[in-house]
ChimeraX commands (.cxc) that place a marker at each C-alpha (Angstrom):
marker #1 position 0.00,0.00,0.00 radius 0.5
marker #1 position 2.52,2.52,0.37 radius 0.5
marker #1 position 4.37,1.65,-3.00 radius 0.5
marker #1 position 2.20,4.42,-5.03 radius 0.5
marker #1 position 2.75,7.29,-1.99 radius 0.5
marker #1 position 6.36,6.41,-2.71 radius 0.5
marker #1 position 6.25,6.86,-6.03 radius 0.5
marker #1 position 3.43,9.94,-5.84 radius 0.5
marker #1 position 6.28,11.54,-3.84 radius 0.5
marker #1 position 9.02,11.21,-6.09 radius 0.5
marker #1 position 7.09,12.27,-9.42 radius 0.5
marker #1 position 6.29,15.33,-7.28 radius 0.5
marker #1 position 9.84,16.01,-6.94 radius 0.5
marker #1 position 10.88,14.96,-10.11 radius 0.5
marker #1 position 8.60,18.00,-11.62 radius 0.5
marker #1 position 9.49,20.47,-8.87 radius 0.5
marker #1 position 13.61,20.07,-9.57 radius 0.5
marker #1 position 13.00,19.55,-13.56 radius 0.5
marker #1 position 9.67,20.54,-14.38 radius 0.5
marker #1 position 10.81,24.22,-13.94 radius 0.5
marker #1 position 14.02,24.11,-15.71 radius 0.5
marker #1 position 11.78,22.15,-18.47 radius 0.5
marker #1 position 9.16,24.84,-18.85 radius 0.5
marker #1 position 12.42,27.58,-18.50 radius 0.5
marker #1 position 13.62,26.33,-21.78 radius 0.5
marker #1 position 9.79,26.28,-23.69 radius 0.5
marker #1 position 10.67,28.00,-27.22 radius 0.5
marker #1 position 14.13,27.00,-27.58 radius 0.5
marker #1 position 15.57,25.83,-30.74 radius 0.5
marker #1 position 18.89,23.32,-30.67 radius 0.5
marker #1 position 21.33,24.86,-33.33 radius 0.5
marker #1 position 23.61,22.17,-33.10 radius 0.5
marker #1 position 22.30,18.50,-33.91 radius 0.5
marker #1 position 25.24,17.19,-32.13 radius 0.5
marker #1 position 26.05,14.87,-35.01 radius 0.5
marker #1 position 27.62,16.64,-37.90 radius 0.5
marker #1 position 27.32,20.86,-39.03 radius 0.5
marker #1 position 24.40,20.89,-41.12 radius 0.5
marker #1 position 22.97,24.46,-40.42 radius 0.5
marker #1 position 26.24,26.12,-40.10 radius 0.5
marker #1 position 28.77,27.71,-42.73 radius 0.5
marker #1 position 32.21,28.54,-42.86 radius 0.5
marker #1 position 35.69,26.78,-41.55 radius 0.5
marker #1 position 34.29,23.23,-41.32 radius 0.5
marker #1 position 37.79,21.51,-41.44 radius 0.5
marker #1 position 38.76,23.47,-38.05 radius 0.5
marker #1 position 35.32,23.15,-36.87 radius 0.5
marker #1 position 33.89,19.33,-36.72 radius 0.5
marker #1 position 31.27,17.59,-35.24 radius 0.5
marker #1 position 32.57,15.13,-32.30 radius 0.5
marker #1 position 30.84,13.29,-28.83 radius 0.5
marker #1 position 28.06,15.88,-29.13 radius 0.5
marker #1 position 29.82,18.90,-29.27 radius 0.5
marker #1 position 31.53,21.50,-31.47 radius 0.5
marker #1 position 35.31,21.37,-31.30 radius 0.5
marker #1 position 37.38,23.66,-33.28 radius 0.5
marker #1 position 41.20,22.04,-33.43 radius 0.5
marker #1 position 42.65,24.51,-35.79 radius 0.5
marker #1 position 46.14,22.32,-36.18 radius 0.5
marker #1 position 48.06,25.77,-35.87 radius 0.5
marker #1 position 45.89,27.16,-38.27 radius 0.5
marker #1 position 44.13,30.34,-37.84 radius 0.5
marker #1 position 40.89,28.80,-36.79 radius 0.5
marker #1 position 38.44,30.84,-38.94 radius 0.5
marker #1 position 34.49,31.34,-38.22 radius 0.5
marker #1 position 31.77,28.85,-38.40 radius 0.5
marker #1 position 28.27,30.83,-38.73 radius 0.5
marker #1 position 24.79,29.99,-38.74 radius 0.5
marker #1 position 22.80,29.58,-41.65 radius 0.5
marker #1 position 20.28,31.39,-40.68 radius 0.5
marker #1 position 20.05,35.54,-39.20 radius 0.5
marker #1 position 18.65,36.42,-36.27 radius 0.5
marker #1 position 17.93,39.74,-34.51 radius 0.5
marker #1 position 16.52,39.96,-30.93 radius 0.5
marker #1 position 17.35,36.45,-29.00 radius 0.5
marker #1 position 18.46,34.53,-26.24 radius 0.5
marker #1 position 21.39,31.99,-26.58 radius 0.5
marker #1 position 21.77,29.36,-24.24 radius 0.5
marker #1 position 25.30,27.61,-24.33 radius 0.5
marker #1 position 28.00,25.84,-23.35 radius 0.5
marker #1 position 31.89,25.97,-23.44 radius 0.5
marker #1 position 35.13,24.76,-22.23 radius 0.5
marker #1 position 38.17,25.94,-22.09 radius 0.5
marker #1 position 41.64,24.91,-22.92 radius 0.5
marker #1 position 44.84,26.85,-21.45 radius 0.5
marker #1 position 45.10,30.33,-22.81 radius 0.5
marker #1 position 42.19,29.44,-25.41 radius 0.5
marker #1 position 41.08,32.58,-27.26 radius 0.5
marker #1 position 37.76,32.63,-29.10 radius 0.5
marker #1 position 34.92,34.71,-30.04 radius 0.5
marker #1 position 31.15,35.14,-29.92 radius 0.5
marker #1 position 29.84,36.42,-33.10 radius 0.5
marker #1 position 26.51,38.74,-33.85 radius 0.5
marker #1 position 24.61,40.40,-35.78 radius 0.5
marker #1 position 27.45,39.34,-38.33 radius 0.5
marker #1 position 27.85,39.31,-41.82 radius 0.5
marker #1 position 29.77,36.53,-43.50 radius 0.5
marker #1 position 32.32,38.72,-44.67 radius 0.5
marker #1 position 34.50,40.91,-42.96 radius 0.5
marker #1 position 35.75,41.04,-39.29 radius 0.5
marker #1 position 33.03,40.26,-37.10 radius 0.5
marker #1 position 33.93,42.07,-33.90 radius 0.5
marker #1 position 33.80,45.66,-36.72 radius 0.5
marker #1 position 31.03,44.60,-39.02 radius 0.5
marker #1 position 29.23,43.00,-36.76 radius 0.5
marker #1 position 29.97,42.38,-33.15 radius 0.5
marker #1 position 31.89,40.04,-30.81 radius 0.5
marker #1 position 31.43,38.58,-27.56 radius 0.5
marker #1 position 35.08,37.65,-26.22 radius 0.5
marker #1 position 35.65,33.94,-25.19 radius 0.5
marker #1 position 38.91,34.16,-23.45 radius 0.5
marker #1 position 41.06,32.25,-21.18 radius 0.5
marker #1 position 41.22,35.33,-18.62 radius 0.5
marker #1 position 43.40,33.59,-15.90 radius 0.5
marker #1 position 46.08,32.78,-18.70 radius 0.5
marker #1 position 49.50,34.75,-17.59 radius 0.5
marker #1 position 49.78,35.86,-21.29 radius 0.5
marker #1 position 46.37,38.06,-20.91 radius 0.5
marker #1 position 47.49,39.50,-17.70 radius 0.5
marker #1 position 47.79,43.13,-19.71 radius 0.5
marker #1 position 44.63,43.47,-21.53 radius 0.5
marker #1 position 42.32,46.07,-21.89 radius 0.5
marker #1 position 39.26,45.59,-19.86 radius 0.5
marker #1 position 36.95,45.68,-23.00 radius 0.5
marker #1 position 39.49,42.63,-24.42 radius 0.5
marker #1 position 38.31,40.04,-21.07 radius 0.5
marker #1 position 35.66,37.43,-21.42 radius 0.5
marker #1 position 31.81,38.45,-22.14 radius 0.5
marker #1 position 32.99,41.81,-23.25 radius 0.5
marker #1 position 31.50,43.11,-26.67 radius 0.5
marker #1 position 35.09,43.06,-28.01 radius 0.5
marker #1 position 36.09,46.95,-28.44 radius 0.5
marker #1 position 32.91,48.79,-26.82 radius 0.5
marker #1 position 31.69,47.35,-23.20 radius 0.5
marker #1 position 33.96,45.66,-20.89 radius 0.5
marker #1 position 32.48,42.63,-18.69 radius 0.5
marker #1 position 33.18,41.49,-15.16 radius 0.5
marker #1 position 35.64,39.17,-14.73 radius 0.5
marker #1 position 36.08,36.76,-12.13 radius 0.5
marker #1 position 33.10,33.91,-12.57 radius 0.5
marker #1 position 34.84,31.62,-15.11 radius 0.5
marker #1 position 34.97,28.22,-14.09 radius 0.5
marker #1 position 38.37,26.72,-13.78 radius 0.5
marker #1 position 40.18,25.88,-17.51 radius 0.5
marker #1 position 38.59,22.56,-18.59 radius 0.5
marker #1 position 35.11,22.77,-16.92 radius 0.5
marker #1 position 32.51,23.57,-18.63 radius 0.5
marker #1 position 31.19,26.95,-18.12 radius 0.5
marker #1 position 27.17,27.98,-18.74 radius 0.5
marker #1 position 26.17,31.15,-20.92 radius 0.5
marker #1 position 23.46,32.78,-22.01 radius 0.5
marker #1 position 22.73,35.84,-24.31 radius 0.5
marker #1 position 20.36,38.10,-24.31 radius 0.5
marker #1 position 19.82,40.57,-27.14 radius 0.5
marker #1 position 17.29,43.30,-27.56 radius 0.5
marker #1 position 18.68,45.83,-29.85 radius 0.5
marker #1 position 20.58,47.69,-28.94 radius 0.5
marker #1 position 20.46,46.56,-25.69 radius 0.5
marker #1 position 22.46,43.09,-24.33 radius 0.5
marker #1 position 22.73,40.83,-21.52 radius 0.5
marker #1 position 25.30,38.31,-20.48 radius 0.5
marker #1 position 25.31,36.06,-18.10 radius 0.5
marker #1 position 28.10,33.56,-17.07 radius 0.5
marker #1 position 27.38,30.62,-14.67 radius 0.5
marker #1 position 24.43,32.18,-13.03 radius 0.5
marker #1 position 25.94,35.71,-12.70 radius 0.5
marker #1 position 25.23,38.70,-15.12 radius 0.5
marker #1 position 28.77,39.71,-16.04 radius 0.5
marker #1 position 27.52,42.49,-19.21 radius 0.5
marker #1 position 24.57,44.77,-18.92 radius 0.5
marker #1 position 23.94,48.08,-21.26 radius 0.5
marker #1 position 23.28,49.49,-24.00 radius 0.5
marker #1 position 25.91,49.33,-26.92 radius 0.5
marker #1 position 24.85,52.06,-29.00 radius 0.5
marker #1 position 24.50,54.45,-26.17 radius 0.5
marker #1 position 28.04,53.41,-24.47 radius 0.5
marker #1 position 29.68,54.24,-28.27 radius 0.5
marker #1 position 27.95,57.66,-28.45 radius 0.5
marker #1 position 30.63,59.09,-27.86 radius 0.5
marker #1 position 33.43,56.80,-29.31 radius 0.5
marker #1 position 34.45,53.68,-28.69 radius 0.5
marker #1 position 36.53,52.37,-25.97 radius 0.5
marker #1 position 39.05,51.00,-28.28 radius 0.5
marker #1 position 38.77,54.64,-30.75 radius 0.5
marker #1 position 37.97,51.92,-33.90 radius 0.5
marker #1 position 34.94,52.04,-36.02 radius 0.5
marker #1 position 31.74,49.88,-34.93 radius 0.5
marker #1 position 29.80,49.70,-37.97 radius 0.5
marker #1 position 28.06,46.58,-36.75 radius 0.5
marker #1 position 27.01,48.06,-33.83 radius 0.5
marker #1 position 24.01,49.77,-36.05 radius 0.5
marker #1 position 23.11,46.15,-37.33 radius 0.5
marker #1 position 20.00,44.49,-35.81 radius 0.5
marker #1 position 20.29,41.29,-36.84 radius 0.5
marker #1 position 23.10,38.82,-38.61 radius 0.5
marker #1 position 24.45,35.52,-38.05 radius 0.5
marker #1 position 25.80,34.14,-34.96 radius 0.5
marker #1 position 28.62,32.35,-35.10 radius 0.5
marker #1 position 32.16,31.27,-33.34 radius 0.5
marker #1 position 35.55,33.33,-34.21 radius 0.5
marker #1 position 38.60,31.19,-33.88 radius 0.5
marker #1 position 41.87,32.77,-32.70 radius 0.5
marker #1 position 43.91,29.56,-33.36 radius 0.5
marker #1 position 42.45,27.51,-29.73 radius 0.5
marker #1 position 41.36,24.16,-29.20 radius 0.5
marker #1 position 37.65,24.79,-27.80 radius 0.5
marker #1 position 34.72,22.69,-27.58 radius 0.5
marker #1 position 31.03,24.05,-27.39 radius 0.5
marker #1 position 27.48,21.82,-26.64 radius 0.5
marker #1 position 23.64,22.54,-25.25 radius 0.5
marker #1 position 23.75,25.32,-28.15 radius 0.5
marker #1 position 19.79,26.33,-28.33 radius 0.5
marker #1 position 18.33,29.59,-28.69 radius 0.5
marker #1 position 14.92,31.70,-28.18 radius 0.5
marker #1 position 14.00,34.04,-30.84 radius 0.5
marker #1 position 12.42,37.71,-29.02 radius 0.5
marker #1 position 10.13,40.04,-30.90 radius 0.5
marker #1 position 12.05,42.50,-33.25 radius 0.5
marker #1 position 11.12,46.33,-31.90 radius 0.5
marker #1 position 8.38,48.15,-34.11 radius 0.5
marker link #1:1,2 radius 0.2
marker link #1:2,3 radius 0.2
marker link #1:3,4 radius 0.2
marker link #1:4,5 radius 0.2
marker link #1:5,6 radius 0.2
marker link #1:6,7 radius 0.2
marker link #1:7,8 radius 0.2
marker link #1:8,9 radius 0.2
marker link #1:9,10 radius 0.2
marker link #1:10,11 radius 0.2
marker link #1:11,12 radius 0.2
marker link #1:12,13 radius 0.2
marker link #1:13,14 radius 0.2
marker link #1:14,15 radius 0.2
marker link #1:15,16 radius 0.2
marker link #1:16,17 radius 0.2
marker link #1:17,18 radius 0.2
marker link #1:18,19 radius 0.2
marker link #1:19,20 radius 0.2
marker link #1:20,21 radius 0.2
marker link #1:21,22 radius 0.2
marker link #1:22,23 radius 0.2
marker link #1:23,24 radius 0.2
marker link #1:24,25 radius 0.2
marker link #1:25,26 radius 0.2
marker link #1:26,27 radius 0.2
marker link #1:27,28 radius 0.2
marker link #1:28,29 radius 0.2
marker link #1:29,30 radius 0.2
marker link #1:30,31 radius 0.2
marker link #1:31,32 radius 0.2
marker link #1:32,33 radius 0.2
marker link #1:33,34 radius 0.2
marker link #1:34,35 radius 0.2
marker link #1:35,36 radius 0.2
marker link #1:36,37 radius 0.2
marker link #1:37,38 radius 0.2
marker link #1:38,39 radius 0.2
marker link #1:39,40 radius 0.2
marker link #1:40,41 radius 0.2
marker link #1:41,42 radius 0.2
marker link #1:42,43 radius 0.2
marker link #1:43,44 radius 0.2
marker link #1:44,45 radius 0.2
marker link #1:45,46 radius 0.2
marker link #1:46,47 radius 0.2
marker link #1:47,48 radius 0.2
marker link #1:48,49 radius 0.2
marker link #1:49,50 radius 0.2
marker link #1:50,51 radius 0.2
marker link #1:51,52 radius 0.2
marker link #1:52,53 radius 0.2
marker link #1:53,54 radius 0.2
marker link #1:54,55 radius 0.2
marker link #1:55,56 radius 0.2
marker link #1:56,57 radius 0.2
marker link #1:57,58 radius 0.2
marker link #1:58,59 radius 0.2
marker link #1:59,60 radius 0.2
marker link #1:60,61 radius 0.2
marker link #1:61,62 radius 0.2
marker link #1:62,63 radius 0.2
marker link #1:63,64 radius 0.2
marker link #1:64,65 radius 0.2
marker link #1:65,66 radius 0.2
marker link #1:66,67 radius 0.2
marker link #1:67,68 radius 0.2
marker link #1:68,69 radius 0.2
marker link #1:69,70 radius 0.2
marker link #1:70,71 radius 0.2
marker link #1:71,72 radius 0.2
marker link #1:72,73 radius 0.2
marker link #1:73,74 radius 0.2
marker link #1:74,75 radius 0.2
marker link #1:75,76 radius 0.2
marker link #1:76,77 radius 0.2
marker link #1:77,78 radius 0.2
marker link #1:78,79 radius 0.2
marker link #1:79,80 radius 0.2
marker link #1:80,81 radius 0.2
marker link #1:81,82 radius 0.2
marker link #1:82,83 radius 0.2
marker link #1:83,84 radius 0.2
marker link #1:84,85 radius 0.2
marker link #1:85,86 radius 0.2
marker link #1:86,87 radius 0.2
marker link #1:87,88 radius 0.2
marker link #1:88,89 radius 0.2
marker link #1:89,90 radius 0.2
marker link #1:90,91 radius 0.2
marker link #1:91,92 radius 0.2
marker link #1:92,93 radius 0.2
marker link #1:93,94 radius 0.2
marker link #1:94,95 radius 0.2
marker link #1:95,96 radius 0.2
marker link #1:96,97 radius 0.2
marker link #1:97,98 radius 0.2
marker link #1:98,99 radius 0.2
marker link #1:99,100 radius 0.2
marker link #1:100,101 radius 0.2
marker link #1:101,102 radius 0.2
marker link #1:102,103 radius 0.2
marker link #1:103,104 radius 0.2
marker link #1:104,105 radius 0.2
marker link #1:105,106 radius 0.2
marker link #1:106,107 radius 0.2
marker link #1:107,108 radius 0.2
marker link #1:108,109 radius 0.2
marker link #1:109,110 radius 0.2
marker link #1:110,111 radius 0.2
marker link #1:111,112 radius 0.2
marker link #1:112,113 radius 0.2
marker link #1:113,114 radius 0.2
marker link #1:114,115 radius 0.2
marker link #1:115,116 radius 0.2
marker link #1:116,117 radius 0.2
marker link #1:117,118 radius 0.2
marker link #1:118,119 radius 0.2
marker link #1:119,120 radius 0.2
marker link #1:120,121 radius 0.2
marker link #1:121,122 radius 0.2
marker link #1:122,123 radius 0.2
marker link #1:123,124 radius 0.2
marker link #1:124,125 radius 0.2
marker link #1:125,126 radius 0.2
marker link #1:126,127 radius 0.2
marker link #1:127,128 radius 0.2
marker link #1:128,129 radius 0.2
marker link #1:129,130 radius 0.2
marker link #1:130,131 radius 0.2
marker link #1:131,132 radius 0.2
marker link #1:132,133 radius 0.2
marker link #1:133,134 radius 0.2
marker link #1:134,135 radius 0.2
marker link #1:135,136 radius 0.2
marker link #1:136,137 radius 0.2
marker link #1:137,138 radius 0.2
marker link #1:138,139 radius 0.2
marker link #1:139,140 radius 0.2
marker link #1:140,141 radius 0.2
marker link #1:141,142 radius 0.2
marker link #1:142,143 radius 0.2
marker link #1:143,144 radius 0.2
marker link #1:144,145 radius 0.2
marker link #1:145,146 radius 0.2
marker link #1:146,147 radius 0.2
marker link #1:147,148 radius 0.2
marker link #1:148,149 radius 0.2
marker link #1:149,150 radius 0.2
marker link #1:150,151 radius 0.2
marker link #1:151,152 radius 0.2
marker link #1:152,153 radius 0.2
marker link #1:153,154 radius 0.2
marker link #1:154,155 radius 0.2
marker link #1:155,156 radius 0.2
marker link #1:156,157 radius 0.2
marker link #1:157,158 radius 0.2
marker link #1:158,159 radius 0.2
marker link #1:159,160 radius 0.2
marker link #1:160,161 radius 0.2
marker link #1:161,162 radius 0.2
marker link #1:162,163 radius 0.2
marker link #1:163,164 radius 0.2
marker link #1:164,165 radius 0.2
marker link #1:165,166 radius 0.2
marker link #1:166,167 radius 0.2
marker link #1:167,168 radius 0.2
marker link #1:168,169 radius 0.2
marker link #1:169,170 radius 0.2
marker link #1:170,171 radius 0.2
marker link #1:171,172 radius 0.2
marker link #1:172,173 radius 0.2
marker link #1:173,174 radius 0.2
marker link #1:174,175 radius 0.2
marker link #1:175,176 radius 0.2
marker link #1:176,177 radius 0.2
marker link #1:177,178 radius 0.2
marker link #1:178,179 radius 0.2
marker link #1:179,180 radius 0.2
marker link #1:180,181 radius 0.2
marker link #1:181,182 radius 0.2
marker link #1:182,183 radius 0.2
marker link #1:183,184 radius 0.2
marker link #1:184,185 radius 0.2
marker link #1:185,186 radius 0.2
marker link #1:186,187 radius 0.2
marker link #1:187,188 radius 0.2
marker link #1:188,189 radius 0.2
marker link #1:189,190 radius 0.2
marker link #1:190,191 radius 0.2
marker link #1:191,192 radius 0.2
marker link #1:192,193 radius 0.2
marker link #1:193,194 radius 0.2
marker link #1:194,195 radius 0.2
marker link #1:195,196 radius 0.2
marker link #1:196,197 radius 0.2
marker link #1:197,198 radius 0.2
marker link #1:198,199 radius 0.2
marker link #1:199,200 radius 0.2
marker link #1:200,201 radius 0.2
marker link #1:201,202 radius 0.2
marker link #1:202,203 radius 0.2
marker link #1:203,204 radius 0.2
marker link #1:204,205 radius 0.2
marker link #1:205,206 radius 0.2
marker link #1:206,207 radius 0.2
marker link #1:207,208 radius 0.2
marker link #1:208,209 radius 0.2
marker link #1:209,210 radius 0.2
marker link #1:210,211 radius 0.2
marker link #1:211,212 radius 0.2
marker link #1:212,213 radius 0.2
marker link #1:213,214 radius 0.2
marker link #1:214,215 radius 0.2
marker link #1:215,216 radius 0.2
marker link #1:216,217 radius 0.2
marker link #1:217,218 radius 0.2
marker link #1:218,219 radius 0.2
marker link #1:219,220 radius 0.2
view
């Protein structure tokens, strides 16, 4: 008789720990089928397909970009990544397929920050930063080699980053440019409401998985 109590109990707790982080993901789209790169473009020799995750093993090579297929404009990305020593990558958005995507578009850094040879950065050069405009917080990467938990979250022109549960970038991109940049370089792609996203290799082994993402309402 008190087999089904047992189990009554332990559905109930089942949905309270994963029902809400079920329901928190409602409207999210995988971008990675964790098999091979259909849906992407670009460098797919440094960028491959293996044990359910992205890994870019650029073999001394320059790394390149892998974008998606598709544009997108207001979101939130949901991702994660892991590190290797002194690994040195890139968030792209709003990007074109041409040109440098922290200019013409505009890039999230993915950086290493403990490594010795990034002690003497600029601040808008640390992970999370919108490379060249709006520095982040640093401090709340995980160790090299775990695996860290990001998410994105783009309104034009405002953004939102948030690294293993803390909010590391918060602003407005257009309105901390106004008057210049922090790195005195053009932003063109700060003006650009929409684009691919993709990954900008420096040259670093990094692997990426759970890549989903929410599309948000465009403004009117």
């Amino acid at each position: 008789m008190k087999k089904p109590v047992i189990i009554s109990i332990f559905t109930s707790v089942f949905f309270l720990v994963y029902g809400h982080s079920l329901a928190q993901e409602s409207g999210y789209v995988s971008l990675f089928n964790g098999k091979n790169l259909d849906g992407w473009v670009g460098n797919k020799e440094s960028y491959q397909a293996k044990d359910g995750m992205i890994v870019i093993e650029p073999k001394g090579g320059g790394g390149g970009n892998l974008f998606t297929e598709k544009e997108y404009g207001n979101f939130i990305l949901r991702f994660e990544f892991q590190l290797t020593p002194g690994a040195n990558n890139g968030l792209g958005i709003h990007a074109p397929l041409e040109g440098d995507a922290a200019y013409v578009g505009k890039e999230l850094q993915i950086l290493d920050n403990e490594h010795e040879k990034y002690a003497k950065l600029e601040t808008y050069q640390y992970h999370g930063s919108v490379y060249g405009v709006m520095p982040a917080k640093r401090g709340f990467l995980k160790p090299t080699g775990e695996w860290n938990q990001q998410e994105v979250i783009v309104e034009h022109p405002k953004i939102k980053i948030i690294l293993n549960g803390t909010t590391i970038l918060e602003g407005d991109y257009l309105e901390s440019s106004k008057n210049g940049t922090l790195d005195k370089k053009d932003h063109p792609g700060l003006q650009r409401s929409s684009g691919h996203i993709g990954f900008l290799g420096h040259g670093d082994v990094v692997h990426f998985r759970n890549i989903r993402i929410k599309e948000l309402p465009n403004a009117q």
